[in-house]
C-alpha positions in Angstrom: 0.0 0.0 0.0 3.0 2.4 0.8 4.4 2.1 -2.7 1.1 2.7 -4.2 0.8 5.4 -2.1 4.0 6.9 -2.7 3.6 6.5 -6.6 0.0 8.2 -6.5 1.5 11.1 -5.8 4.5 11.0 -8.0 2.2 10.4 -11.0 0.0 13.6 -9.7 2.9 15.8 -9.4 3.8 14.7 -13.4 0.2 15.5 -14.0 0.3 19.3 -12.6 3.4 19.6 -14.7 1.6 18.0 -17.7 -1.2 20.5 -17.5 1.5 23.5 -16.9 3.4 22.4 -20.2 0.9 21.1 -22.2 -0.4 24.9 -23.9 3.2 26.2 -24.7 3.1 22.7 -26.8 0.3 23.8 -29.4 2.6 26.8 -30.8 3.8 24.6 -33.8 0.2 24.7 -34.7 0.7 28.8 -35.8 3.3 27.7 -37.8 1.4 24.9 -39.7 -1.0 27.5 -40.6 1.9 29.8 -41.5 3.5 27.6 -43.9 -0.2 26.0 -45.3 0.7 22.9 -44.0 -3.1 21.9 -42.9 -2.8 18.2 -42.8 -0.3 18.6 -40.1 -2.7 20.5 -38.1 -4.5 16.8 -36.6 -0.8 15.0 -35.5 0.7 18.3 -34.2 -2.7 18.8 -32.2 -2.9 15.6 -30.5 0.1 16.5 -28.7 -1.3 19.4 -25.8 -4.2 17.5 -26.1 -3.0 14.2 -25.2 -0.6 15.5 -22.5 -3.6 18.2 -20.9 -5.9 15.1 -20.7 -3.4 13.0 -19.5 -2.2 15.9 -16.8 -5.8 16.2 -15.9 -6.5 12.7 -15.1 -2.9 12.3 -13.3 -3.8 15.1 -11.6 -6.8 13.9 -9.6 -5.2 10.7 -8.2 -5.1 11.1 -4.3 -1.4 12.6 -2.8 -0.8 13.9 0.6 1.1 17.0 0.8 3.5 15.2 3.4 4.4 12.7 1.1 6.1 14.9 -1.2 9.3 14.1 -0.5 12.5 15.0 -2.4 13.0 11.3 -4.0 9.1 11.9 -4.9 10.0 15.2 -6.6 13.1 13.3 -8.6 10.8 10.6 -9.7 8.3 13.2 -11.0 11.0 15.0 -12.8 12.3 11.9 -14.3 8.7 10.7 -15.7 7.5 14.1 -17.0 10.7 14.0 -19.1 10.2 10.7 -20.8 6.1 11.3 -20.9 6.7 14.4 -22.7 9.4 12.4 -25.0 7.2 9.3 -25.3 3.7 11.7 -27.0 5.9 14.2 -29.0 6.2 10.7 -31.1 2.4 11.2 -32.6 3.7 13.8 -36.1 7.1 11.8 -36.7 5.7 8.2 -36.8 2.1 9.4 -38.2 3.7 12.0 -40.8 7.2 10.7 -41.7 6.6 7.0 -40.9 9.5 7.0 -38.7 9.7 3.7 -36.5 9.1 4.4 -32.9 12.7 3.8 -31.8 13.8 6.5 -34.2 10.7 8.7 -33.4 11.5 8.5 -29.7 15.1 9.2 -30.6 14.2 12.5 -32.2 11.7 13.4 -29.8 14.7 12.6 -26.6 17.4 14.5 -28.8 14.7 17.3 -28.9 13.3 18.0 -25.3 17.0 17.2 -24.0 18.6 19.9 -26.0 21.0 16.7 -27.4 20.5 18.2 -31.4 21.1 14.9 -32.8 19.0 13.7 -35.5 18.0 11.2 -37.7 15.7 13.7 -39.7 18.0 13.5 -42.8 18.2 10.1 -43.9 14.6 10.3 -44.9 12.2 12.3 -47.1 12.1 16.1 -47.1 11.0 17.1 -43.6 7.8 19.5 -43.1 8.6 22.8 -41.5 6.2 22.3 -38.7 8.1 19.3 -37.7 11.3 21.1 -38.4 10.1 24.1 -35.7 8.7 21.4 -33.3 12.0 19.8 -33.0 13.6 22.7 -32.4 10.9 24.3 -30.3 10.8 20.9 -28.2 14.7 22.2 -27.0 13.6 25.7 -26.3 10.6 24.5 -23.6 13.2 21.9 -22.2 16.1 24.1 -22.3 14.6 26.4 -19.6 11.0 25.8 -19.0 10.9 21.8 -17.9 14.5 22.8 -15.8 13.1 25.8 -13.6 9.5 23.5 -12.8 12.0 20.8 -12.0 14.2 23.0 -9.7 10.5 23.8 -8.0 9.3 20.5 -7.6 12.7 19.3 -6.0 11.8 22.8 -3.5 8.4 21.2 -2.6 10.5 17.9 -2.1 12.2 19.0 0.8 15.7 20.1 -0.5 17.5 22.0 1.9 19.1 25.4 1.6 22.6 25.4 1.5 25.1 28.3 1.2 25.8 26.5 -2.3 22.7 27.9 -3.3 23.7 31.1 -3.2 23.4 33.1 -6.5 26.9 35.2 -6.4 29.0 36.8 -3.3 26.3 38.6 -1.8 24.7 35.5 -0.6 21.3 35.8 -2.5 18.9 33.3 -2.3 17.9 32.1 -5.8 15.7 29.1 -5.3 12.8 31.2 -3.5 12.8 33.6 -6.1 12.7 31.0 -9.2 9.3 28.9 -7.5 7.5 32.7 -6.6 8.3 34.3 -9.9 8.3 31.7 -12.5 6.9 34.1 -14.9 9.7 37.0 -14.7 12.3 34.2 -15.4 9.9 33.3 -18.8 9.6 37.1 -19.6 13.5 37.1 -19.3 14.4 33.9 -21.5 12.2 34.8 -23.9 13.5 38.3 -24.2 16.8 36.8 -24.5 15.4 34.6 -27.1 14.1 38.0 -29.1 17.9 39.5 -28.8 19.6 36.7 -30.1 17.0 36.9 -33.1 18.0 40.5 -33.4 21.4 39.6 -33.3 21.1 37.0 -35.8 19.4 39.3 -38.6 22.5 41.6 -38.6 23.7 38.4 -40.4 20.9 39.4 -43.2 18.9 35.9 -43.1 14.9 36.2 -43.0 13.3 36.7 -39.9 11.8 33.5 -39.3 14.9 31.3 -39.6 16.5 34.0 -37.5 13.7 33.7 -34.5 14.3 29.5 -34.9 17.9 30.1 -34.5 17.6 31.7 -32.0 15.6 29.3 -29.8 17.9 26.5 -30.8 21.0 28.8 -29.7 20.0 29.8 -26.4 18.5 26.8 -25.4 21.7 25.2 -26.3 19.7 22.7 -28.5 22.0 23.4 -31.4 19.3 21.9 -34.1 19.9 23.9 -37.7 16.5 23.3 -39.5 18.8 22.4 -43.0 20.7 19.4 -44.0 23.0 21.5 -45.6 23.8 23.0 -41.8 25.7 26.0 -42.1 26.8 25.5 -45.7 22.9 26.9 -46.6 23.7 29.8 -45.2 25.7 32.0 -47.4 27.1 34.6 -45.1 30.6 33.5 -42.7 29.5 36.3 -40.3 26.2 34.3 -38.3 29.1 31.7 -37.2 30.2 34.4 -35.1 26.9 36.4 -34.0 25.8 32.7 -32.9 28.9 32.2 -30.5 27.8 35.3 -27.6 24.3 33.8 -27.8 25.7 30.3 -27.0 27.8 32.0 -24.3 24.7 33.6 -22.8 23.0 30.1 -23.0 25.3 28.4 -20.9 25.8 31.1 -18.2 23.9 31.0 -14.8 20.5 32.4 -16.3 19.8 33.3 -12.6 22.4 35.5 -13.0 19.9 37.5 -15.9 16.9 37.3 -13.3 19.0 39.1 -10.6 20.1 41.5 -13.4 16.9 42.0 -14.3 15.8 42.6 -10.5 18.7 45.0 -9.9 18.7 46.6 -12.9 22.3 46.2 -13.1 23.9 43.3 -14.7 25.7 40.7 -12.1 27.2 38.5 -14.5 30.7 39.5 -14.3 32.4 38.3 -11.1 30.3 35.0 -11.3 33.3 32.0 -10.4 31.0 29.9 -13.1 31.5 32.8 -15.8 34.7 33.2 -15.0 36.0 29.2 -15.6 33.8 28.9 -18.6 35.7 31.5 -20.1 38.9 30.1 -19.5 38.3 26.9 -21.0 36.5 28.9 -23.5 40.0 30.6 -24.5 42.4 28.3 -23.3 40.0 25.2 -25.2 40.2 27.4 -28.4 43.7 28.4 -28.5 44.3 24.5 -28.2 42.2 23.5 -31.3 43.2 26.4 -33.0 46.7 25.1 -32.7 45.8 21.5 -33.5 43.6 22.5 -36.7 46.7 24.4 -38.0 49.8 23.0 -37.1 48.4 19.2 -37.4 45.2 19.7 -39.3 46.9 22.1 -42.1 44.3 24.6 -41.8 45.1 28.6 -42.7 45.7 30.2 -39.0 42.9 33.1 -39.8 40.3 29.8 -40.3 41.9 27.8 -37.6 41.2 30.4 -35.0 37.7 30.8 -36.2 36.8 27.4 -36.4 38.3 26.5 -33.2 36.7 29.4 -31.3 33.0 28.4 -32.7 33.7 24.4 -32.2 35.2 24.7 -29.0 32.1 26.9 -27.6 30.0 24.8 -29.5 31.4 21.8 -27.0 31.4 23.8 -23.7 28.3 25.6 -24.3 26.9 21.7 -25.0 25.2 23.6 -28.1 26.4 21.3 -30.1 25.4 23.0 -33.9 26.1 20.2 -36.5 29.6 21.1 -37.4 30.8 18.9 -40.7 34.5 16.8 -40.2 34.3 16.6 -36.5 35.5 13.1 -37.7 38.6 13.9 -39.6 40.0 16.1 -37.0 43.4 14.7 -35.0 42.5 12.3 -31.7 44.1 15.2 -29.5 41.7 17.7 -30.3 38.5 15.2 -30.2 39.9 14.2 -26.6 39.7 17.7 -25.5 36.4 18.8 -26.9 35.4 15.3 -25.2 36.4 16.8 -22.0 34.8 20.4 -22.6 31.6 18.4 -23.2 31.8 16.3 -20.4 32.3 19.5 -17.8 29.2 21.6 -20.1 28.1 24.9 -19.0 27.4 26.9 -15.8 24.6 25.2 -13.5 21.1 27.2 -13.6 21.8 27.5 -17.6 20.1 25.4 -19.9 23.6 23.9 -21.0 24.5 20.0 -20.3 27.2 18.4 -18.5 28.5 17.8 -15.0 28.4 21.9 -15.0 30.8 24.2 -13.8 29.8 24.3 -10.4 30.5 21.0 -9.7 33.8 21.7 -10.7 34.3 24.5 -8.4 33.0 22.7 -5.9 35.2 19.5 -6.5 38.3 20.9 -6.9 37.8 23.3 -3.4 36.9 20.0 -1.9 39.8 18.0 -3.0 42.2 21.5 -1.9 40.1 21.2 1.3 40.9 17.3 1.8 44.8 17.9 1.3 45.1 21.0 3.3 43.3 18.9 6.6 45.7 16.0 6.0 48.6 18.2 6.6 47.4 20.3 9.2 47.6 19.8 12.6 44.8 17.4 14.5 43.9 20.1 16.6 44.1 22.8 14.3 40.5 22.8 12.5 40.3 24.0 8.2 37.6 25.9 7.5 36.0 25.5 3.7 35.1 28.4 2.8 32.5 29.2 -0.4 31.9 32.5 -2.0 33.6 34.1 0.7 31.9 32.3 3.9 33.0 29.7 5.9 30.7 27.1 5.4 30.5 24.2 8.3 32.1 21.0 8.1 29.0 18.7 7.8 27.5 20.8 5.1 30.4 20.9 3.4 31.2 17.2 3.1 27.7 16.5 2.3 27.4 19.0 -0.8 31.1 18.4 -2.0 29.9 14.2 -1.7 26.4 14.7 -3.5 28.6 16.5 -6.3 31.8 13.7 -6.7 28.4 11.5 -7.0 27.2 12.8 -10.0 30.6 13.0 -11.7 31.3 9.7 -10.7 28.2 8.4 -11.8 28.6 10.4 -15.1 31.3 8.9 -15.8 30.2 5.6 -15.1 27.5 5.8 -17.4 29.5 6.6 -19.9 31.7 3.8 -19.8 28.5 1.4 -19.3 26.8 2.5 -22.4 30.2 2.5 -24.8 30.5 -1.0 -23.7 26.9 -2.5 -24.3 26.8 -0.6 -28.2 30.2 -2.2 -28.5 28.8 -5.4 -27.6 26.1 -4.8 -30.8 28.5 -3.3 -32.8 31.7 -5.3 -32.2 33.3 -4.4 -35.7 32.9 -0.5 -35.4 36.3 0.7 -36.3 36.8 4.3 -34.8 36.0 3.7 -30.6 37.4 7.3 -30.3 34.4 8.4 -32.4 31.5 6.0 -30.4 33.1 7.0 -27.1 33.0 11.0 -28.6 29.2 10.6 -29.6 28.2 8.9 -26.2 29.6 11.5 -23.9 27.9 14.1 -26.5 24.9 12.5 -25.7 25.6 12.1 -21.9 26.1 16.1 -21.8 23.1 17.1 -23.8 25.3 18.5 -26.5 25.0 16.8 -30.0 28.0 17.2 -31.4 29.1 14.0 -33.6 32.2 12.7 -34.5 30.6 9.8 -36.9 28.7 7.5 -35.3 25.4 8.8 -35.3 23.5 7.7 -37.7 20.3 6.7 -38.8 21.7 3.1 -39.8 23.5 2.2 -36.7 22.2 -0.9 -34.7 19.2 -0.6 -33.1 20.5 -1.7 -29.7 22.7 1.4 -30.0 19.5 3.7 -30.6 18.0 3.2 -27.8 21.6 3.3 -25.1 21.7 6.2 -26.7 17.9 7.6 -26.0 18.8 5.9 -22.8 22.2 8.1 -22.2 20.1 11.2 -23.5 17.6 10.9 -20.4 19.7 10.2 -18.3 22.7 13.2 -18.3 19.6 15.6 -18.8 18.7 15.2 -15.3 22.0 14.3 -14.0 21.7 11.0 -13.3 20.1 10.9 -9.9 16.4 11.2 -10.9 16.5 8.2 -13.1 18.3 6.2 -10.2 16.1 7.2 -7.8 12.9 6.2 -9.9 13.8 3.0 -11.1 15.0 2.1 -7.3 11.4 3.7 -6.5 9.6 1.2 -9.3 12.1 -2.3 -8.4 12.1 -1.8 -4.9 9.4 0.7 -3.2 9.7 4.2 -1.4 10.9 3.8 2.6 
């Protein structure tokens, strides 16, 4: 009875969010109109329905307000994201006949921000489903992240001085569950600047607005199969690069801006290490692309700058040859991947933070081991000394994540390895799965629309998974296999 109990109101949390979500979903509908493309109106339809009727009807099962308990909030957050996943299916198997492993796959890539596809292997692609894809990344870029980071509050989290938003100690997490809709007026004004920065390149207006949503949702989804060979002008490469920066920084960091009226972005440790890898990852490939890659130094430097924020950033834009570039450079944009973008961004990765937060900790762990046994080393966070017990406990629940990261990493390259024993380039598999891992989409060959079918769905699998960190997905299969406490 406990675990029915306990599941009850898991599945009516995922029905609020359900019902939250499900209008923003029937926006592809104005753009079937727009492009007369009527007979997509029915499949692209079902989708808020399905999910509003569904969120409705999940909504009414009995919960107890004392049973929502962080592991309760994780499992919630962990079914929304495969719910929403499993129903944005309906236009890609009913209008492009896709199979439902590679409908699913799209649908993942999509509402992960991941940006790989499938798309291109088939027949030309409506534009409605083109914009759905991409809008799919723009919702779960921000939108599905801030009503997670709420949930988890209802769960019980805790606030720690790690939850501070920059030196001054503010408390973000209150402000993000009582003003959820400054923080959409804010991403979608940033969404309307980055269009306006894009059409200083001189494309149209509509491809500039989906750009746009792909870019600072760190999708990375270009609606061509050309990718940025259909686009005629050299200059959007770099108007795309401060939007992906912007998409990867704290975007609490915009809401206290916004609240201030004064920008409190610089100063932020998270800004600060992204841009060093940012320059100290692009002088690196840079160097490799000319000295071992042959490439003109002008080119090299712009090339390495776009890929390299293309990796951090976990935007991942399509970027052609990823393959043919030397195993040095592959290795380190494997690693820029692997740590993404600031946490409270809609990037992918382990996030900066945890590397702050790691590396203080392992500093921490040396300088106790050589200090006296009476003598007692404080850690100390954005300028506070934070107590021992809370300190081991946050610096412990971030080491888990990597750890766990990494694990799964190594996991899924072994079981497609086991389907595809003969692939010849394990640099490239390995390359794609920590893409995937990290929510980033970059490819170095191995996605692909004929690749073994096992190795879909790790990778759909992966996707999931290093969208929400891990965690959530543990926590709900250990809720499902062995009941809540």
């Amino acid at each position: 009875m406990g675990r029915i109990r306990y599941f009850s109101t898991v599945l009516a949390e995922v029905g609020g969010m359900l019902v939250t979500i499900s209008p923003l979903t029937a926006v592809p509908l104005a753009v079937a109109v727009l492009f007369r493309e009527f007979s997509l109106i029915s499949p692209m339809a079902a989708i808020p329905v399905i999910l509003f009727l569904l969120g409705v009807l999940l909504n009414r099962l009995p919960r107890r307000k004392e049973d929502i308990r962080l592991s309760s909030a994780f499992c919630s957050v962990a079914l929304v994201w495969l719910v929403f996943a499993l129903v944005s299916t309906i236009p890609f198997i009913l209008v492009l006949r896709m199979s439902f492993t590679d409908a699913l796959f799209e649908t993942m890539a999509g509402w992960t921000g991941t940006g790989f596809t499938l798309l291109w292997s088939g027949p030309a692609v409506p534009e409605t489903i083109l914009f759905w894809r991409t809008f799919m990344q723009w919702i779960g870029g921000l939108g599905v992240i801030a009503l997670s980071i709420t949930i988890a509050s209802r769960g019980g989290i805790i606030q720690s001085p790690f939850f501070h938003a920059d030196s001054r100690s503010e408390r973000i997490l209150p402000g993000v569950i009582t003003t959820g809709k400054e923080i959409w007026a804010v991403y979608l004004f940033l969404t309307i600047i980055g269009a306006g920065v894009i059409l200083v390149s001189g494309i149209p207006l509509y491809e500039a607005v989906v750009l746009s949503i792909t870019t600072i949702s760190t999708g990375g989804f270009l609606p061509n199969p050309l990718g940025f060979a259909a686009y005629t002008t050299p200059l959007l490469m770099y108007l795309l690069i401060p939007i992906m920066i912007v998409g990867s920084t704290p975007f609490t960091l915009y809401y206290i801006s916004y609240r201030r009226r004064k920008l409190s972005i610089f100063g932020n440790r998270q800004v600060l290490l992204l841009f060093i890898f940012l320059i100290g990852g692009a002088a690196l490939v840079a160097l490799d692309l000319s000295s071992l890659g042959g490439m003109a130094i002008t080119d090299a430097v712009g090339q390495g700058l776009f890929i390299t924020t293309a990796a951090i950033s976990t935007t991942g834009f399509p970027i052609a040859g990823l393959s043919h570039l030397p195993a040095v450079t592959l290795i380190l944009l494997t690693l820029l991947m692997f740590i993404g973008g600031s946490s409270e961004s809609t990037a992918g990765g382990i996030k900066l933070a945890r590397i702050i937060i790691g590396y203080r900790g392992i500093v921490w762990w040396f300088k106790r081991m050589f200090a006296r046994s009476k003598v007692l080393v404080p850690f100390t966070y954005a300028g506070e000394n934070v107590p021992a017990s809370v300190a081991e406990q946050e610096i412990s629940k971030n080491m888990l994540v990597i750890i766990l990261s990494f694990l799964t990493v190594c996991l899924a390259t072994i079981v497609a390895l086991q389907f595809n024993m003969f692939y010849p380039d394990v640099t490239a598999l390995i390359f794609d799965i920590v893409s995937a891992m990290s929510s980033c989409g970059l490819s170095a060959g191995y996605i692909s629309a004929g690749m073994p079918l096992a190795s879909k769905w790790v990778f759909i699998l992966v996707m999931w998974i290093g969208r929400l960190e891990v965690i959530p997905v543990i926590v709900l299969f250990m809720g499902i296999f062995r009941g809540s406490p």
